[in-house]
Backbone as CSV, one residue per row, in Angstrom:
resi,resn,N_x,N_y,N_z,CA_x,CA_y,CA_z,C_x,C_y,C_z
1,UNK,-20.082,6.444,81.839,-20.050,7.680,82.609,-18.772,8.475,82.339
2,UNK,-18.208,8.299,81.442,-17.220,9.488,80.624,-16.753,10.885,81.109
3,UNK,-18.503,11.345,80.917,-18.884,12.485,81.186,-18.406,13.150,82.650
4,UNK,-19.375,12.205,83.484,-18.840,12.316,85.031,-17.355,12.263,85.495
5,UNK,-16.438,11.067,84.438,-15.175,11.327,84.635,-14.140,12.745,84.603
6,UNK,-14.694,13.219,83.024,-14.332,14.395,83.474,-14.214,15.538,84.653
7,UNK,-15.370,15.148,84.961,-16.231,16.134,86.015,-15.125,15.778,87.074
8,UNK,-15.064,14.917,87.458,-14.099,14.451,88.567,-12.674,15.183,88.375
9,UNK,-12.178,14.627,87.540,-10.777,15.293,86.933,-10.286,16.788,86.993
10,UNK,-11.413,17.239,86.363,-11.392,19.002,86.473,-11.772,19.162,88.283
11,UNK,-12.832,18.477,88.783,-12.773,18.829,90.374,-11.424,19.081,91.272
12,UNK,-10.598,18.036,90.349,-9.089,18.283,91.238,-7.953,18.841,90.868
13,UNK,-8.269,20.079,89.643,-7.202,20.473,89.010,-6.691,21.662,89.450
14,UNK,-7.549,22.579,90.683,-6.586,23.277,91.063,-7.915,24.042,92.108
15,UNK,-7.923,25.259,92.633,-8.460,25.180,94.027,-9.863,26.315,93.855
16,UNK,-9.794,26.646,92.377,-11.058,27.867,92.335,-12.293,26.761,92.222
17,UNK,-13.521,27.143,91.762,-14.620,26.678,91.584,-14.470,25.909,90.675
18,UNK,-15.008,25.175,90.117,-15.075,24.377,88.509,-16.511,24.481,88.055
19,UNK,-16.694,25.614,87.083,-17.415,25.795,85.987,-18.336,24.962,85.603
20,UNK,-19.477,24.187,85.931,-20.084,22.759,84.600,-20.090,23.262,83.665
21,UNK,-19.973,22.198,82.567,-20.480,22.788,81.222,-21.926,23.320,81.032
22,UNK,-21.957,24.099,79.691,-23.366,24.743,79.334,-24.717,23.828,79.846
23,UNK,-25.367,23.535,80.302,-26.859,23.429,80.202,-28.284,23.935,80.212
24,UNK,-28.985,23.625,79.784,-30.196,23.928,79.474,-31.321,22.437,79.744
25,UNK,-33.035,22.983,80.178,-33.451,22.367,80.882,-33.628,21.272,79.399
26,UNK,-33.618,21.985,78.387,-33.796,20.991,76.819,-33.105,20.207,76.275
27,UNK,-31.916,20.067,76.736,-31.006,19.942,76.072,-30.913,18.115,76.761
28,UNK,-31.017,17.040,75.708,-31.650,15.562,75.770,-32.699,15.693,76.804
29,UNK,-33.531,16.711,76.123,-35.093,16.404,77.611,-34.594,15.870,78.873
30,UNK,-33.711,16.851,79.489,-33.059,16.780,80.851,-32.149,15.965,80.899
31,UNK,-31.930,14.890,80.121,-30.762,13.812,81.007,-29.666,14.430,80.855
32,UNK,-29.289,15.803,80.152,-27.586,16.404,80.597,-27.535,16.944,81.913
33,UNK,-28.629,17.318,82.615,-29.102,17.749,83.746,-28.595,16.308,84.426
34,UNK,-29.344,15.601,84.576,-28.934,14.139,85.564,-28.171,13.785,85.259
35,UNK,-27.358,14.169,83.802,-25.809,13.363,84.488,-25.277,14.329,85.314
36,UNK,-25.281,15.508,85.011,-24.430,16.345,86.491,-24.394,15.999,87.685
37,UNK,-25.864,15.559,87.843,-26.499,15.404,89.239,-26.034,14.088,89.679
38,UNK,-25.838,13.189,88.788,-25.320,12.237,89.116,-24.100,11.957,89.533
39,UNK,-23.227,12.763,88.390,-21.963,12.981,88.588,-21.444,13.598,89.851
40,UNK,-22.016,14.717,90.389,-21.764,15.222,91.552,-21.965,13.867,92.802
41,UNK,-23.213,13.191,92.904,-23.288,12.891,93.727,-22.477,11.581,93.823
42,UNK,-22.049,11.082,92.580,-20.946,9.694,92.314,-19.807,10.553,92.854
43,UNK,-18.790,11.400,92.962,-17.997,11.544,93.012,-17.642,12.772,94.266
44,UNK,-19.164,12.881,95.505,-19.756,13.519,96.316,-18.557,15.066,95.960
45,UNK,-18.666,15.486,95.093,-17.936,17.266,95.011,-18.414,17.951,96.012
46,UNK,-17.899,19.364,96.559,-18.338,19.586,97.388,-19.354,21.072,96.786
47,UNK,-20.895,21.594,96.633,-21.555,22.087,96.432,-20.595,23.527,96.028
48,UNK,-19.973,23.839,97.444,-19.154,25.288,97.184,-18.085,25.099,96.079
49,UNK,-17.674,24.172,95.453,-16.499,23.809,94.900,-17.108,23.991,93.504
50,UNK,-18.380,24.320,93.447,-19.353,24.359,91.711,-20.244,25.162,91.233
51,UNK,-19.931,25.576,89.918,-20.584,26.949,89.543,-21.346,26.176,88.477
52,UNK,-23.295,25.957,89.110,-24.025,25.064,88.278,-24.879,26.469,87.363
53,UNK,-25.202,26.226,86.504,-26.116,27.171,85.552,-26.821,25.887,84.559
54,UNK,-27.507,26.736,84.345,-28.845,26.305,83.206,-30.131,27.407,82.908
55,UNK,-30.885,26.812,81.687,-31.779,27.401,80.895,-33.098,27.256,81.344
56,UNK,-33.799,28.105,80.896,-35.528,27.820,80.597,-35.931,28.259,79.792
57,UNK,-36.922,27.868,79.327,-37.689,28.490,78.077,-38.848,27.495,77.487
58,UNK,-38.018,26.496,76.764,-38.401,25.768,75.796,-39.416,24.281,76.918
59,UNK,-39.755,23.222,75.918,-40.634,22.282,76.389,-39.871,21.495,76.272
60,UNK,-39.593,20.256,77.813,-38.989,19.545,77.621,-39.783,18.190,77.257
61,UNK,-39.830,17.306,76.212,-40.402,16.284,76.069,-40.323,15.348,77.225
62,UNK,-41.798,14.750,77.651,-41.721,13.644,78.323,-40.960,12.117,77.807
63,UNK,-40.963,11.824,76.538,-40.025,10.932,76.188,-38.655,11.075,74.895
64,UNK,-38.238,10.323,74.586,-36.923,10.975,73.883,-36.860,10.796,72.468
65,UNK,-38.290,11.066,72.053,-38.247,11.281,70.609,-39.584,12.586,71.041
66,UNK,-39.386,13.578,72.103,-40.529,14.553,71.836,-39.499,15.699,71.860
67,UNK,-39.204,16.582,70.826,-38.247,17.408,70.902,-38.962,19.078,70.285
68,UNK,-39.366,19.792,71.737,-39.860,20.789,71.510,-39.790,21.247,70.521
69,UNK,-38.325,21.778,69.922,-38.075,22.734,69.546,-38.495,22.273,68.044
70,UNK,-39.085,21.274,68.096,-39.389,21.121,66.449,-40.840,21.489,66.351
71,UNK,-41.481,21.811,67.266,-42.777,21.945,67.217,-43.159,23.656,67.503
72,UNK,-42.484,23.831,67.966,-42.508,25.404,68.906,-43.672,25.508,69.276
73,UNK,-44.494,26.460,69.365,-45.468,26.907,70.391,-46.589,26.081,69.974
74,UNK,-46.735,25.800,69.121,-47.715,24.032,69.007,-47.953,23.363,69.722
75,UNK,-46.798,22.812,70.486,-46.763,21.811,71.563,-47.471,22.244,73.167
76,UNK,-47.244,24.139,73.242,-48.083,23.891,74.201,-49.677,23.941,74.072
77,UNK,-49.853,23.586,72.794,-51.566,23.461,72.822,-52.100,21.943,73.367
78,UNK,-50.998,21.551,73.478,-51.899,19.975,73.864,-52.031,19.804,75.576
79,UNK,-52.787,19.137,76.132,-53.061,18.888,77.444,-51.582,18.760,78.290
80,UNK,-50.897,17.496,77.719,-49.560,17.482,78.381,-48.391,18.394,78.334
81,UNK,-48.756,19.596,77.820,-47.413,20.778,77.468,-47.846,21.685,78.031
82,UNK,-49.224,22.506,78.306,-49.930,23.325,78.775,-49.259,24.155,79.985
83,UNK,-48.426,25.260,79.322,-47.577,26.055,81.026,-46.429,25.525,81.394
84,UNK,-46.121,24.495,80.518,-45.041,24.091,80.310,-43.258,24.138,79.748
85,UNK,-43.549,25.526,78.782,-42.691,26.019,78.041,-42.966,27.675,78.165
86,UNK,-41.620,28.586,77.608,-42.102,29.910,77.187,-41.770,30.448,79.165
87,UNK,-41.908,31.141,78.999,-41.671,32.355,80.196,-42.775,32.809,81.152
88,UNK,-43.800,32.684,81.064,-44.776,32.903,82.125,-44.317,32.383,83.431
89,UNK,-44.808,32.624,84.581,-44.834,32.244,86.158,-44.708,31.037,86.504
90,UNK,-45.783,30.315,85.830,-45.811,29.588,86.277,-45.017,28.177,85.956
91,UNK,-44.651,28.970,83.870,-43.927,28.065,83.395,-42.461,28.083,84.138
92,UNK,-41.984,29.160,84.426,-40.747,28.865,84.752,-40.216,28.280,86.595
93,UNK,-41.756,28.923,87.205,-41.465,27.924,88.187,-41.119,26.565,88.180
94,UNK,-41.887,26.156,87.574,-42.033,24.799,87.205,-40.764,24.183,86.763
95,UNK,-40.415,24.879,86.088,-39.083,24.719,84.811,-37.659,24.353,86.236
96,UNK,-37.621,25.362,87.025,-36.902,25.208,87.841,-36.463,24.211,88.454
97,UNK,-37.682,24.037,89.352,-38.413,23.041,90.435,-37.472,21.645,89.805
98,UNK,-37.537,21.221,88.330,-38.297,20.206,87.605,-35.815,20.045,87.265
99,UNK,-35.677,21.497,86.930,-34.218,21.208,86.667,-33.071,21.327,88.345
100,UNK,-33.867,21.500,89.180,-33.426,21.276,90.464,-33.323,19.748,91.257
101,UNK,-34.044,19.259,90.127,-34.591,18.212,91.078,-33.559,16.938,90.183
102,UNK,-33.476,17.149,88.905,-32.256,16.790,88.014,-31.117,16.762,88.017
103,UNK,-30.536,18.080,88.693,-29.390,18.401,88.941,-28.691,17.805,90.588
104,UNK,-30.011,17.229,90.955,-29.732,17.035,92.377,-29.302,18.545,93.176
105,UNK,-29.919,19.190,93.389,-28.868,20.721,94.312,-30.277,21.233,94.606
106,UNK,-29.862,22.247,95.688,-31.035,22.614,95.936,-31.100,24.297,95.148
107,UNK,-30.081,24.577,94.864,-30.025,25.991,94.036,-29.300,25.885,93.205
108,UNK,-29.133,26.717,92.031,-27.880,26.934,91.069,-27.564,27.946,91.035
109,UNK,-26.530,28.327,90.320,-25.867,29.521,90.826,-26.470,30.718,89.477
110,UNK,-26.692,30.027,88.146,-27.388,30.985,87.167,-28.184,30.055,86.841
111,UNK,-29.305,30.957,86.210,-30.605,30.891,85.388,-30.778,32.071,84.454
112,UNK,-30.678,30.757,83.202,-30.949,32.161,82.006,-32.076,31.829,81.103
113,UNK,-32.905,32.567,80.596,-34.065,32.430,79.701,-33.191,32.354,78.549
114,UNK,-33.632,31.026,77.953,-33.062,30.537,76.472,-33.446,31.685,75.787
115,UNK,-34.821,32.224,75.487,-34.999,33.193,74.266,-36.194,34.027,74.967
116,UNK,-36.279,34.834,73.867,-37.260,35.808,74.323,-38.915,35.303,74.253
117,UNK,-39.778,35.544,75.216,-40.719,35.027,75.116,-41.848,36.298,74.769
118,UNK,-42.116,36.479,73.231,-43.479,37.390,73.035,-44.526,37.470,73.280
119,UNK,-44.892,35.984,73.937,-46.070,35.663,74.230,-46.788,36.069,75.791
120,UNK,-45.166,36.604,76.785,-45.976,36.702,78.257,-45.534,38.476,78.246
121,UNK,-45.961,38.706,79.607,-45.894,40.084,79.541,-44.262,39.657,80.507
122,UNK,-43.481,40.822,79.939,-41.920,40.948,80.221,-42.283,41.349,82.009
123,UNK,-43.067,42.253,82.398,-43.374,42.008,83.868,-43.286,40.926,84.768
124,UNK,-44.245,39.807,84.056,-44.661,39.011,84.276,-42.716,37.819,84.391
125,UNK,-42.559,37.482,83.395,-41.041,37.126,83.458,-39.679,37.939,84.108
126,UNK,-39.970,38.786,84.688,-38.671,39.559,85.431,-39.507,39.343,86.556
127,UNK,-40.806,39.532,87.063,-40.979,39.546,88.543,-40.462,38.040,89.335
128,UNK,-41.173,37.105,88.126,-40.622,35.886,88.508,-39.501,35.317,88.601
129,UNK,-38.478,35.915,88.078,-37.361,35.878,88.536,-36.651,36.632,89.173
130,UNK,-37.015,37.764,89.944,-36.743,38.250,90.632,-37.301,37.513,92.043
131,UNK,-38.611,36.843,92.022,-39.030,36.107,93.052,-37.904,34.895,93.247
132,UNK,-37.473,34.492,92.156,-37.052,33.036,92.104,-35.217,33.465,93.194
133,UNK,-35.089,34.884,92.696,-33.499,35.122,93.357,-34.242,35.082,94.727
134,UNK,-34.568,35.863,95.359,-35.253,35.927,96.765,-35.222,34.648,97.380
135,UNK,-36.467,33.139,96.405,-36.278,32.483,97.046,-35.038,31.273,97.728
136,UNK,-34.076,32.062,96.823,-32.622,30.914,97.037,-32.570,29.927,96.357
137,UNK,-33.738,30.287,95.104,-33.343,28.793,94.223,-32.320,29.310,93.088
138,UNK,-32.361,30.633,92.905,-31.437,30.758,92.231,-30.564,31.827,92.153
139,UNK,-29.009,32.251,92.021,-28.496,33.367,92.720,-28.429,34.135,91.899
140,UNK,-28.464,33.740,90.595,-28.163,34.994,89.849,-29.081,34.536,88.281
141,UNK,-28.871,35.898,87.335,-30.197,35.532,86.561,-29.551,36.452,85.124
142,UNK,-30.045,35.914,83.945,-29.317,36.141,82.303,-29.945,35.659,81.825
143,UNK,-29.366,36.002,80.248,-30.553,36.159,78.842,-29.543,35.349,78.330
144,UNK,-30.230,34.508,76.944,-29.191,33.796,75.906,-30.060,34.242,74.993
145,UNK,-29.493,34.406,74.019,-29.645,34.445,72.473,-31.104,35.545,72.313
146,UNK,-31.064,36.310,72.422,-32.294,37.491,72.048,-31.594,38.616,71.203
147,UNK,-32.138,39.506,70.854,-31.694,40.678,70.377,-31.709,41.989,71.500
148,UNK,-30.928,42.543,71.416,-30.520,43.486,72.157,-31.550,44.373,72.763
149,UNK,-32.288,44.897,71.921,-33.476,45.756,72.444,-34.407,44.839,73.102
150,UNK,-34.566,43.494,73.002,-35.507,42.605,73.928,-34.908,42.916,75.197
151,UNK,-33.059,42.490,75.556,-32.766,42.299,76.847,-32.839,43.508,77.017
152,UNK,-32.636,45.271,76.693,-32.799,45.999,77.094,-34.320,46.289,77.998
153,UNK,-35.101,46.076,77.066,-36.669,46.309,78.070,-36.547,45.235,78.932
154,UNK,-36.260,44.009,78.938,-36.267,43.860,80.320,-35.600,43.575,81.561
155,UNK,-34.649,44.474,81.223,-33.745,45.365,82.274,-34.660,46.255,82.596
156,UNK,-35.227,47.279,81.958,-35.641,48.426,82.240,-37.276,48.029,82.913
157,UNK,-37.387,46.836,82.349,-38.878,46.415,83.123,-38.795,46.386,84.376
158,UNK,-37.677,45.757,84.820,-37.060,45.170,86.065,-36.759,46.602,87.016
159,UNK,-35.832,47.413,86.350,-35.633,48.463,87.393,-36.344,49.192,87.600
160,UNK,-37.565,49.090,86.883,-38.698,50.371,86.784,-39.428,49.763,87.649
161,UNK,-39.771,48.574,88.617,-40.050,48.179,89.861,-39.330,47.577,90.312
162,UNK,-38.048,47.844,90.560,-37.620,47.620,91.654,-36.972,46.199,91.684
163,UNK,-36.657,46.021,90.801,-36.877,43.945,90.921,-35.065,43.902,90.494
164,UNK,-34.849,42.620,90.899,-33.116,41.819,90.532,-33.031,42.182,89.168
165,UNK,-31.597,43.452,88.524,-31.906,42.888,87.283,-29.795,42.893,86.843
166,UNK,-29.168,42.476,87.780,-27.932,42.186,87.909,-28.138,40.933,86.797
167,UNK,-27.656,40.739,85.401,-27.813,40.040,84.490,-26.762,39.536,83.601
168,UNK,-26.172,38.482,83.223,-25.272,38.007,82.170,-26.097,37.863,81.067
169,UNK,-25.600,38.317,79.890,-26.154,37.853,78.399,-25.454,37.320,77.781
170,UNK,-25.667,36.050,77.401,-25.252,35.234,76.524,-25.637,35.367,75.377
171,UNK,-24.761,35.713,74.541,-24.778,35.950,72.763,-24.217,35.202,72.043
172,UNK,-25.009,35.139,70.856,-24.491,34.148,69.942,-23.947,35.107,68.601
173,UNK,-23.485,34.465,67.768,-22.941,35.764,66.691,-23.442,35.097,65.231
174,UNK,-24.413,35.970,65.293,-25.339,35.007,64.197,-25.967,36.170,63.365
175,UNK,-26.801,35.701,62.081,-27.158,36.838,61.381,-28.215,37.417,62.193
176,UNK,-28.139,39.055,61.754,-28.785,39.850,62.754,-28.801,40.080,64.244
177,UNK,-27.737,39.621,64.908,-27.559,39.671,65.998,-25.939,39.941,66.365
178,UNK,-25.285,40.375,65.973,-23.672,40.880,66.290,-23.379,40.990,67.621
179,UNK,-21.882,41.163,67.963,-21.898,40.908,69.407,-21.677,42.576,69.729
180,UNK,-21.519,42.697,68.523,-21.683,44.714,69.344,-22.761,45.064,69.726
181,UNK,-24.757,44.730,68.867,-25.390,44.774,69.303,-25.388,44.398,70.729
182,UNK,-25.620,43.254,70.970,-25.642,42.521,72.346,-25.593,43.002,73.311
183,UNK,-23.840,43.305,72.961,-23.186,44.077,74.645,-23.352,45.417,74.375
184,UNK,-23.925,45.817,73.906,-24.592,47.299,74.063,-25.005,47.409,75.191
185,UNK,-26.167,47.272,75.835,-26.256,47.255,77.068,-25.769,47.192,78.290
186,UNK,-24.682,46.126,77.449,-24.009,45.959,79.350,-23.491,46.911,79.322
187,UNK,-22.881,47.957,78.284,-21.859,48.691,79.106,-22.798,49.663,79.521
188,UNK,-24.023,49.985,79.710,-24.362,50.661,80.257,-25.583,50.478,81.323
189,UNK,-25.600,48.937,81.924,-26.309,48.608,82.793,-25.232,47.585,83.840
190,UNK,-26.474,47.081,84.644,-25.474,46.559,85.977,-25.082,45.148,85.164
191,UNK,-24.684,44.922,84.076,-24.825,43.352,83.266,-23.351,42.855,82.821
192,UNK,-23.097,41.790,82.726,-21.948,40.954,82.311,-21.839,40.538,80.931
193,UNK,-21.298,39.860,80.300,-21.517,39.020,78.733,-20.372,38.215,79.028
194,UNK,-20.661,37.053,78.038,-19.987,35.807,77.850,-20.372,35.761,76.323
195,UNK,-19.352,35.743,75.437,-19.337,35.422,73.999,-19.550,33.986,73.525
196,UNK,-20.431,33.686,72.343,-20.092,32.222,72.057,-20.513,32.298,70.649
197,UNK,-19.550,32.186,69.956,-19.564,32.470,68.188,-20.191,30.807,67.611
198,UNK,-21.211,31.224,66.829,-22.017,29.955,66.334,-21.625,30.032,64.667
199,UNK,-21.502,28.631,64.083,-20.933,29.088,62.783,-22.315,29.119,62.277
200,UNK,-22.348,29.819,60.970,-23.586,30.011,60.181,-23.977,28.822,59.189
């Protein structure tokens, strides 16, 4: 439990929040999720004392040689993946529910869609997270790794009814995607950025 040690260490290094590291609901088919959850509850932190975030998008394998991302949208053709991955309603309810329950907490503080999903209607993925802020599972809501004109429409999906679209974008600096593109937007919407340079 290494990991958790840290966690402890940084808990007592000085009096603001402490940050977790990056996660995502994919990332070792959840168990970086349960060690947090674990970690928190080994070392009982106090909820206000932690700024939890994580991803959705992708399919998390039921065992630890099923690794979505090698399959991509393949995987949800089979019975056991079905609504499981990708951005629809119901997938990301689910997605939540499933990294809430991992993390041990009853909310996190961000939720960001790993990538852009072509397959649902962008309505359809902003209402639901606009439902998801409402219901207190999650306080705040961001994009990772898309291209600029994706997160633009759905910002503009979002404000064009009315829906949460107060947003961090997470960028990567990769071919075809620059970080000037990116933060294009924010400077001219209600949105934040966090840089993270990927080597090529």
């Amino acid at each position: 439990m290494g990991y958790c040690k840290r966690i402890h260490a940084c808990e007592n290094a000085d009096e603001r929040p402490l940050i977790l590291p990056n996660q995502a609901n994919v990332y070792s088919n959840g168990v970086s999720e349960e060690i947090i959850g674990k970690a928190i509850k080994k070392y009982n932190i106090p909820r206000n004392k932690l700024v939890i975030l994580s991803k959705c998008y992708g399919y998390v394998g039921e065992t630890p040689d099923v690794r979505g991302i090698i399959y991509g949208q393949a995987i949800g053709q089979s019975k056991e993946y079905v609504n499981r991955g990708g951005l629809s309603r119901t997938a990301i309810f689910e997605a939540v529910d499933a990294s809430l329950k991992r993390l041990d907490t009853p909310y996190m503080d961000l939720l960001q869609i790993h990538r852009f999903d072509p397959y649902t209607p962008i309505e359809e993925t902003m209402e639901a997270l606009h439902d998801l802020v409402k219901s207190g599972k999650v306080h705040y809501i961001g994009a990772s790794s898309m291209y600029a004109y994706q997160f633009a429409m759905m910002q503009f999906a979002a404000e064009k009814n009315g829906w949460y679209v107060h947003c961090t974008q997470r960028y990567c600096v990769v071919t075809d995607m620059s970080a000037g593109q990116s933060s294009s937007p924010c400077k001219t919407t209600t949105t934040s950025s966090t840089a993270k340079k990927s080597a090529k």
